[in-house]
N, C-alpha and C positions, 0 to 999 in steps of 0.2 A: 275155530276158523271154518269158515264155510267150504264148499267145493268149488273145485276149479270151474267147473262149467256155468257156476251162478255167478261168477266174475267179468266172465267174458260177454258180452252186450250182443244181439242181433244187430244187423247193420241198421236198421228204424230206431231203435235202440240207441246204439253208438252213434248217430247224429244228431237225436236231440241232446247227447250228454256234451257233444259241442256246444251246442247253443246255452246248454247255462256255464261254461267257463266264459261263452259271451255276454252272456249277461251278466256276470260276474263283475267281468272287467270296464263294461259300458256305464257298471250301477244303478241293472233295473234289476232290484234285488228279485223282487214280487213276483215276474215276471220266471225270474231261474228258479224261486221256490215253486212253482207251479209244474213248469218242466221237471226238475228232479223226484216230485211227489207222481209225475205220471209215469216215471219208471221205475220209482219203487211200488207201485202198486202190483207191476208184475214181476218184478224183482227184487224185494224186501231185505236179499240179503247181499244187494250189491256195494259192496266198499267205498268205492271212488263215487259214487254217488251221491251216499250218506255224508260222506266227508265234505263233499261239496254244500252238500243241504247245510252243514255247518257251518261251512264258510258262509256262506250265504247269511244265516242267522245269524251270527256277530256282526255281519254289516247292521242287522238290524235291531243292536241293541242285544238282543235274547241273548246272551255269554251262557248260561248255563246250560240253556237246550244244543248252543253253538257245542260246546265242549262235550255234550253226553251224546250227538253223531257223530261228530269227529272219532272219540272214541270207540263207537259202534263200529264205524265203519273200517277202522284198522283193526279194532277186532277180526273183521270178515272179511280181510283180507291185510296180514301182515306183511307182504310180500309187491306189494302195489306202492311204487313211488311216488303216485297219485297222491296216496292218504298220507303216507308222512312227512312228505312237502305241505301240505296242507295245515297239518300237524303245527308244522315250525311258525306256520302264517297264522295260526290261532295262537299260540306263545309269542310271537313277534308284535301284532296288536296289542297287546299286553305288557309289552316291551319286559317279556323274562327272555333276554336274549339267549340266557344263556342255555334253557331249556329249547329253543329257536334249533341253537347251532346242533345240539343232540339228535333232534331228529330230520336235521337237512341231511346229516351226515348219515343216518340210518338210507335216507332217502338215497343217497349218492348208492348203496353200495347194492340197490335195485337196478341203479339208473347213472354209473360212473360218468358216462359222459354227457347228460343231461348241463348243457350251459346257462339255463335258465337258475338250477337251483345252484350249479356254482357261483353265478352270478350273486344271489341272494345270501351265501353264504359267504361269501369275500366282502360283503356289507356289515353283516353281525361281529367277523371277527376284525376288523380292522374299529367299528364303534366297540370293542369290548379289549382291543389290541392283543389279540392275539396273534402278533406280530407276524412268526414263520410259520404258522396255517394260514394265513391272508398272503403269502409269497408265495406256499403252496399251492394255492386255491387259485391267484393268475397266472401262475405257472401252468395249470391244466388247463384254463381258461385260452391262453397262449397255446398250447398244441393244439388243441381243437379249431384254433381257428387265429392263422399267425397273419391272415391278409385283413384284418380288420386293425384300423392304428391303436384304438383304444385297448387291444388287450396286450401292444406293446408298454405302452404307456402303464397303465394297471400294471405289470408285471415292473417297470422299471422305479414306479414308486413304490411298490410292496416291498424291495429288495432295500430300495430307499432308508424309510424308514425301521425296517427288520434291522439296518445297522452294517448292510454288506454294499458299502458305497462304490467298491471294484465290480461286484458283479452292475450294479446299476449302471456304471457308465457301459458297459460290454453290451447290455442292452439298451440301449439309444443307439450306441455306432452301431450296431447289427441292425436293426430299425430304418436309418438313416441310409444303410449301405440295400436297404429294399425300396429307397424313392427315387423318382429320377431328379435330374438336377431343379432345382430350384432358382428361378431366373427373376420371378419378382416376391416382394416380401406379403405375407399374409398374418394375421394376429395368430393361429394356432401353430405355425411353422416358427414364427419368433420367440413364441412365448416356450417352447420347446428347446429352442437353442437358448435363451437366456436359463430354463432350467437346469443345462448341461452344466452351465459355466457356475450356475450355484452348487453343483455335484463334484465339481471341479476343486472350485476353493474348498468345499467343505473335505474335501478329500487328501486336501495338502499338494494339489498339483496344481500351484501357483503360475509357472510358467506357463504349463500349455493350458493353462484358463485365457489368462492375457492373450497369446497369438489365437484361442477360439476367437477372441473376443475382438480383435484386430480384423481377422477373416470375416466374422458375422454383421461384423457392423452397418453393412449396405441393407438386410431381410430383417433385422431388428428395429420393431416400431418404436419401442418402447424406448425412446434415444435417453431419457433422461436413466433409467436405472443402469444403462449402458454404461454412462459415463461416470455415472457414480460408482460400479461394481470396479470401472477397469481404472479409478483415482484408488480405490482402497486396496486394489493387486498390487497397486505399483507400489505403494507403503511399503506394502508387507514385502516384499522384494529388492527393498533399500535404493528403490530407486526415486529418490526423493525431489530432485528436479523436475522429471519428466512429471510426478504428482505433482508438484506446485501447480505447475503450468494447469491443469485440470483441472484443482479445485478453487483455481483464480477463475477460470473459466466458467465452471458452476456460479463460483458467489457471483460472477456478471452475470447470471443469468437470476437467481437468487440470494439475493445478499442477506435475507434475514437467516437461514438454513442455517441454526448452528453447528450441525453437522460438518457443514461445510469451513466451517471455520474452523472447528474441531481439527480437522483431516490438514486443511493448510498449517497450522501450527506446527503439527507434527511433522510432517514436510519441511518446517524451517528449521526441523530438531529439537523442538518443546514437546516435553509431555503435555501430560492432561488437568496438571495440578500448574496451573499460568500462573498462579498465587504465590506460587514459590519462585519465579524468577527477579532477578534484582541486577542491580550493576551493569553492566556495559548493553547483556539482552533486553534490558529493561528496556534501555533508549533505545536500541536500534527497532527493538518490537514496535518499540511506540511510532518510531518513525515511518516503521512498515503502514502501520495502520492509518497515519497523518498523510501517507500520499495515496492510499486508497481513499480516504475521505476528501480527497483533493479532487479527483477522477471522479466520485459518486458523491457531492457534498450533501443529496437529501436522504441518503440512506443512513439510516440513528446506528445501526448496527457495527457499523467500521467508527465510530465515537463512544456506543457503548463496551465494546469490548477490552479497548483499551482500561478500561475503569476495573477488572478483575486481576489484572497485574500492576499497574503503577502502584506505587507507594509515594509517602510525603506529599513535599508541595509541590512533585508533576500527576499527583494524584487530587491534589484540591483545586489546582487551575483546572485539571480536565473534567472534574466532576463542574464544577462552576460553570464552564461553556457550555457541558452538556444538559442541565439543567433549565437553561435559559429559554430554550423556544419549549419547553412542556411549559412552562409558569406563563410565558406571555399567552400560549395559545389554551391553557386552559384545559390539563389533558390530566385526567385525576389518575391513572393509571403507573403515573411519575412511580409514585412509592413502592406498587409492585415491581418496577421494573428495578429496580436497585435496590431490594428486599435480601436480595442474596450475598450482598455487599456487606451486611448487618455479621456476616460471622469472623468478621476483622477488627478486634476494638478498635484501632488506632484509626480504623478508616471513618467506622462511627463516631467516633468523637471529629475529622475533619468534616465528615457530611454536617454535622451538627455546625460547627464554625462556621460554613458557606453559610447554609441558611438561617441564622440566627443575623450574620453580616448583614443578607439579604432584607431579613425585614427590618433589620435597625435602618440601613440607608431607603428602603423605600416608605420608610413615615416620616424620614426627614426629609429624603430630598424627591422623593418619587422617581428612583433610580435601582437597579440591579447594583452591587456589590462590584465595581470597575468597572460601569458602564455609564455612556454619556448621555445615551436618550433618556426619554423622558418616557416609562412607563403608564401603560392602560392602567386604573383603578381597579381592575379585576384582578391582577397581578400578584397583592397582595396578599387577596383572599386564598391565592393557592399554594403561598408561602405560606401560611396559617396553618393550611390543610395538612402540606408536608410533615411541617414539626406537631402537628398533634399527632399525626401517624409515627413521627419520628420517636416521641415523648413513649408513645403506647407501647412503642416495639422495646423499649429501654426502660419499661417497668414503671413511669413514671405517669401514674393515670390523672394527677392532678395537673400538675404540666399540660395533660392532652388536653385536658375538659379545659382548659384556660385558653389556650392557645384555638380551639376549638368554636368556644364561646365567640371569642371576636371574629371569627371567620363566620359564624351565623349573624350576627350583628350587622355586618357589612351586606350580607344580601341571607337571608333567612330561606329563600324559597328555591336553594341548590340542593338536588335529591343526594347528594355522593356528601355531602357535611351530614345528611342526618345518618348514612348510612356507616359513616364514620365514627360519628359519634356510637349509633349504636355498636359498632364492634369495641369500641372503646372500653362500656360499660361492660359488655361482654367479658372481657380477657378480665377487666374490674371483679365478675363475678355478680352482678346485679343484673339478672339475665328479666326482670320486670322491665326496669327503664330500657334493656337494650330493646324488646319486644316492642316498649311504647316507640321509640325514634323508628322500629321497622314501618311500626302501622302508619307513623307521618308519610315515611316516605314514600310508602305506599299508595297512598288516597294524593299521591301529587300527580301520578300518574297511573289512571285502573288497569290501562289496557299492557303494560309493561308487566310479563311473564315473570320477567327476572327479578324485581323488587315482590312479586306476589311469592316466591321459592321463599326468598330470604327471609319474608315475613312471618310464612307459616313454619319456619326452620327456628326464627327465633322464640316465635309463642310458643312451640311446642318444646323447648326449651325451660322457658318459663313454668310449664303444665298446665299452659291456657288452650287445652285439646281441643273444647268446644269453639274459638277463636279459628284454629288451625285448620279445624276440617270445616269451616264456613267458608273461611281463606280461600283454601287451597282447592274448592269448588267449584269457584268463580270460571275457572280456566280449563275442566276437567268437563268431557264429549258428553256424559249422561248427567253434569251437575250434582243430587245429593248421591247418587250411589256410591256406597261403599266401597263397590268390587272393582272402581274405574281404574283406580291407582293400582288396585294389586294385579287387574289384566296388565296393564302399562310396564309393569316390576320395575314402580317406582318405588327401586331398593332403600333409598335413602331418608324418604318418607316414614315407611315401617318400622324403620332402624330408630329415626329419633322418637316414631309415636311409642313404640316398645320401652325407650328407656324411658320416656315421659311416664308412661303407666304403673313403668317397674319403679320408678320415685314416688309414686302416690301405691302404692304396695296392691296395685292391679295386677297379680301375676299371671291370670288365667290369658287376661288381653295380651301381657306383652308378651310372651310364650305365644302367641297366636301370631304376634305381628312379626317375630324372630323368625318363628316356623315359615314364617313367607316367603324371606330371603332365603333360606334353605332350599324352598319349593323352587324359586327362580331358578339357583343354582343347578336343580337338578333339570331343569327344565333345557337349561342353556345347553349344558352336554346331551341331551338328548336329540336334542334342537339340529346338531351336529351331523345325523343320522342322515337327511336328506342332501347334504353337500358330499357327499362321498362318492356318489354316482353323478352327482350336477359336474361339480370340478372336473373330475377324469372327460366328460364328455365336452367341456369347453373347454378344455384344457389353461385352462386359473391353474397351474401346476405349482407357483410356486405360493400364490396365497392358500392354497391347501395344505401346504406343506406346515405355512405359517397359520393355520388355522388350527392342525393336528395339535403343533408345538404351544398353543393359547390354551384349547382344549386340556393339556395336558396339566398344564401350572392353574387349572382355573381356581381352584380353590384355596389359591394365595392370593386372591385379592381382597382388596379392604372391608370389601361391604362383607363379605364372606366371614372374615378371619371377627369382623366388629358383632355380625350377627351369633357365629357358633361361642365366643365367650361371652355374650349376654345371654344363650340359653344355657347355659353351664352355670351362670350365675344367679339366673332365677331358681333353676334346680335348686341350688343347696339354699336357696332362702325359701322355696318351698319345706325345707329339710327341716329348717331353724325354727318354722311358723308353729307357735304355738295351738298346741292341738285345742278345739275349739271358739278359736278369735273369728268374733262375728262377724258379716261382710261390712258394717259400716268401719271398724277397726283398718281391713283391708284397702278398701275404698273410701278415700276421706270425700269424693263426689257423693257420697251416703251420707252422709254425718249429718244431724241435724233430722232426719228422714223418721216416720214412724212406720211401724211393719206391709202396714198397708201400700205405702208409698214407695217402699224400698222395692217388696214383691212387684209391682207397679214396673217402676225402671228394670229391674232384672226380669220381668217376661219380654217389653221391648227389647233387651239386649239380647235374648236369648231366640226371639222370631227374629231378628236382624241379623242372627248371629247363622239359623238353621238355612235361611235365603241368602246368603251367600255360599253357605257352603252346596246346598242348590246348584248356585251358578257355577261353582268352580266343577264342581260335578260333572253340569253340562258342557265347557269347554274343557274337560279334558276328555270328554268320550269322541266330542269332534276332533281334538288332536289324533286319538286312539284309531282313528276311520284313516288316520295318515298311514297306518302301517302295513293298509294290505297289500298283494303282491300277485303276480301271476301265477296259479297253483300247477307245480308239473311239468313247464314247459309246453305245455300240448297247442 
């Protein structure tokens, strides 16, 4: 370690070592390199300098020369908060947080009450959750400085989330009891008191959430979370009247929110399983619903709902009514919408009876099944539609394909039959022809995004890869690059190119395309890093809250859970791979190839393979550039 006296700067000195944390932070690297070399030239052994020379240098790429000042300069001087905050910002670009939090903390005990590196440090442990040091850490952020709102705030979510929901409320009323009255409503002042009333329920103090929620009502912009927080109090407190009233009020305002139908049910004393109701609640439910549909007659929702309780024939009359305006008006969506219906036999076989009625009387008479008009010719066609969907869903693929057939006959050049049909074939297991009815449907319309998904979802299905990535280009900002989909982490892509690969025994590729989804993932949680200070500062309190609690479960989601056991599953068939099987064995896209040709395709894949990995290189050093920070407070 050097001497004290080669530490301490001349005042000529000590002002240009301001100017390069300026230039630091402005990102005129070149410019602080310059400055910090003209005060080591006469002070070679000063710390905080060297350190900065470091920082500096990771802005600019150089990590090795960054890291071997860095280290110099804490070398020569261990005892400077300067270097070891710097320290933490050279680990933090790097995102090794956890080596970050070690030396902020070394940093703090130069510099306890330095707010800048607590700052920084209440960032790493709450992205690393380290729950009661992040409590800790706005807790001292808070005495240092209690007239500022954010280090209330900070402090009330830290306690928050740590799990101590009493002391969190203790801090907002103590917060609250430092403002003066509040006479008109503002978004950070609302969004503050609806976070209260979320601390509230979660806390099991239902009643005084409700009278917050009474009282606040006039300074809360946010009217709709309002009234949906204070319909779900009133449940939970058995008071089941005053909720009707509210979520009647809701559904007038949105009738589709099943939520909200949800919450009225229970209110009229139904649980959540309406399937099991029968006998006397049966009728009166239904009648409830018959005179909301009276009051709203174009809302489908007060007509479909009743369809997940009725039974028998108050269940075949209502499905029949409700059927009728999707078939005249032509709304191919019918089938998903009462898809969920399918887990009832008894109801399957009466949907089956409507529309099987349906098409008998409209080839005889060109009429609906108890109806007097006189049906559009298009009517039929979607009666066709229905029962091949119907047929498909009931295991019956020859049924579909017939039923199907005549629905193409009558007008061949509807995109939703071919795309029909191809899921047909699909669940059939004959994932060619499903591919072939994608690409119909496709070329009916180029510019339609959503038939060019499905198309390249089915050929790569099939293993018609080259198909797929032609496809799926058409539509994609740089056209043939590679790397357009993996910037995008279009997860779903990778996912099916991977198993398309791993069936044609490419296990290098689809291990590469698995690996992507994995990258995403980590990328997502990373990603997270810059809302920790955004949120606090606009005060989004409770979608941070709900962004912590996503964060947290992120790796139960599907693309996740589909990608980690496809690379589990290539592993052991790597495991199984006979030692020696040539690449055409591997790669049946080889087969047929002689050495020459094979070498050939495998250098393109493998310059195609080195420029992308190039590129991910390049954008993740620019991610990397996201993580510097202010060194020191100074």
């Amino acid at each position: 370690m050097a001497s004290v006296s080669t530490q301490v700067l001349p005042q000529k000195e000590g002002t240009v070592f301001k100017t390069i944390v300026k230039f630091y932070e402005t990102k005129q690297y070149k410019k602080g390199l310059k400055a910090a070399d003209s005060i080591l030239k006469k002070f070679p052994d000063h710390g905080e300098t060297l350190a900065m020379k470091g920082l500096t240098l990771n802005c600019l790429e150089k990590k090795v020369e960054a890291y071997e000042h860095v280290r110099l300069g804490l070398k020569k001087n261990l005892t400077s908060h300067v270097c070891w905050h710097v320290y933490g910002l050279l680990y933090r670009s790097d995102r090794d947080y956890k080596e970050a939090i070690k030396c902020y903390k070394q940093a703090l005990k130069r510099d306890k009450d330095n707010t800048q590196i607590l700052r920084d440090l209440s960032l790493l442990q709450i992205q690393m959750r380290e729950l009661q040091g992040f409590a800790e850490t706005r807790r001292q952020l808070l005495t240092l400085n209690s007239k500022n709102r954010n280090t209330w705030i900070g402090f009330a979510v830290a306690t928050h989330v740590a799990g101590d929901l009493g002391m969190a409320m203790q801090i907002l009323e103590a917060y609250e009891g430092t403002l003066e009255e509040v006479k008109s409503a503002d978004y950070e002042h609302s969004e503050m008191l609806m976070y209260k009333a979320q601390l509230m329920e979660e806390n099991g103090d239902l009643e005084a959430c409700l009278v917050h929620l009474n009282r606040s009502e006039a300074l809360v912009l946010d009217r709709m979370s309002l009234r949906e927080k204070r319909a779900a109090i009133l449940l939970r407190l058995g008071k089941l009247d005053e909720g009707e009233k509210m979520y009647r009020a809701l559904l007038a305002i949105n009738s589709d929110n099943l939520a909200y139908h949800e919450g009225l049910l229970s209110s009229r004393g139904y649980g959540s399983d309406v399937g099991a109701i029968s006998g006397e609640k049966e009728v009166e439910l239904g009648e409830m619903y018959a005179g909301m549909a009276k009051e709203d007659p174009r809302c489908f929702s007060h007509k479909r709902m009743p369809l997940d309780f009725l039974t028998g024939d108050r269940f075949k009359a209502a499905f029949a009514r409700y059927v009728q305006p999707f078939l005249r008006k032509g709304i191919p969506s019918l089938f998903s919408d009462v898809k969920p219906l399918y887990k009832v036999a008894e109801k399957v076989k009466l949907m089956e009876e409507v529309m099987l009625s349906n098409l008998t009387m409209l080839e005889k008479e060109q009429k609906l099944s108890g109806e007097d008009t006189i049906e559009p010719p298009v009517t039929i066609l979607w009666v066709l539609e229905y029962l091949a969907n119907h047929f498909d869903r009931t295991g019956d693929s020859a049924k579909a394909l017939s039923h199907l057939d005549r629905a193409l006959a009558y007008t061949p050049t509807v995109i939703d039959l071919h795309l029909t049909k191809a899921r047909i074939y699909k669940h059939a297991g004959d994932f060619a022809r499903a591919s072939d009815e994608c690409e119909v449907a496709r070329k009916m319309d180029l510019a339609d995004r959503f038939l060019n998904t499905i198309s390249v979802r089915y050929a790569l299905r099939a293993d018609r890869r080259v198909l797929a990535e032609t496809t799926v280009s058409l539509f994609t900002k740089d056209g043939d690059n590679p790397n357009n989909l993996h910037d995008m982490q279009c997860m779903w892509y990778e996912i099916e190119l991977g198993r398309s690969c791993f069936r044609s025994r490419g296990y290098g590729k689809a291990l590469k395309n698995f690996r992507h989804v994995d990258k995403h993932f980590t990328d997502i949680v990373e990603d997270q890093f810059d809302f920790h200070s955004y949120c606090m500062r606009k005060m989004t309190l409770r979608s941070y809250i709900a962004l912590l609690r996503t964060e947290d479960t992120i790796y139960r989601h599907k693309f996740f859970v589909r990608a980690a056991c496809a690379i589990i599953t290539v592993y052991i068939a790597l495991v199984d791979r006979p030692a020696g099987q040539t690449e055409q064995e591997v790669d049946p896209e080889l087969a047929g190839m002689n050495e020459k040709e094979v070498e050939k395709v495998m250098r393109k894949r493998r310059k195609a393979e080195r420029k992308a990995e190039q590129e991910a290189e390049e954008a993740a050093k620019a991610a990397g550039k996201k993580g510097g920070g202010k060194p020191g407070g100074e």
